[in-house]
C-alpha positions in Angstrom: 87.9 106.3 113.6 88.3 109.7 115.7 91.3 110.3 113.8 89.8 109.8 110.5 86.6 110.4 110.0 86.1 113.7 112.5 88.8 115.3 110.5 85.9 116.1 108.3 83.0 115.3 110.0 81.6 115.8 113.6 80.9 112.8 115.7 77.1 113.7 115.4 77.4 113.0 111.4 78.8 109.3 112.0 76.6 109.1 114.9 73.6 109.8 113.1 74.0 107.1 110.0 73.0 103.3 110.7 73.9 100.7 108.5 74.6 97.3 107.6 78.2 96.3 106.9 77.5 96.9 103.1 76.4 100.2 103.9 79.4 100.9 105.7 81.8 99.6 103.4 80.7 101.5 100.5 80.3 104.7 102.9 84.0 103.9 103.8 85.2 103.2 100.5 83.4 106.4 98.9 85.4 108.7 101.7 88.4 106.8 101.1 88.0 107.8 97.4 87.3 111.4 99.0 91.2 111.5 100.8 89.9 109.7 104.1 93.3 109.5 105.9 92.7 105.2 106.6 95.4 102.1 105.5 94.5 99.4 103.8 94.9 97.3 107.2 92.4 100.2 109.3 89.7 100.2 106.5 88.1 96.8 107.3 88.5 97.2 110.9 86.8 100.5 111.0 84.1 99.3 108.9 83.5 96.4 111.5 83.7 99.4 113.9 80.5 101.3 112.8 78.6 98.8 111.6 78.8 97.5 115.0 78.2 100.5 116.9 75.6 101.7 114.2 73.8 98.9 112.7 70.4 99.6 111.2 67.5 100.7 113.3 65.9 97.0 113.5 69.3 95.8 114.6 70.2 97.5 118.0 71.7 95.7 120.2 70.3 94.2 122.9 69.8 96.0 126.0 72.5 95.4 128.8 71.1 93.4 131.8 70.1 95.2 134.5 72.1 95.7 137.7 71.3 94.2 140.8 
């Protein structure tokens, strides 16, 4: 994803967008269309990637446990 997507874009950009997997794919796709520098086998993964690491508001992950 580093290599991709901060050719054009800071880590705050990416960092600041939430989304669902739909909204990732078709966020993908579009920069894709745009010259995004991704194969057909890293397109799905890095999709997976953010929608994971920035789903929608209402869909944080839970909190990690706290230590003891």
């Amino acid at each position: 994803m580093e290599r991709s997507c901060t050719a054009c874009h800071g880590l705050d950009t990416v960092q600041g967008n939430r989304g669902t997997v739909d909204d990732w794919t078709q966020t993908v796709n579009l920069m894709v269309s745009r010259g995004a520098d991704l194969t057909d086998k890293e397109i799905p993964v890095v999709i997976q990637y953010l929608a994971k690491s920035f789903p929608p508001a209402t869909q944080t992950a839970a909190p990690a446990p706290a230590k003891q």
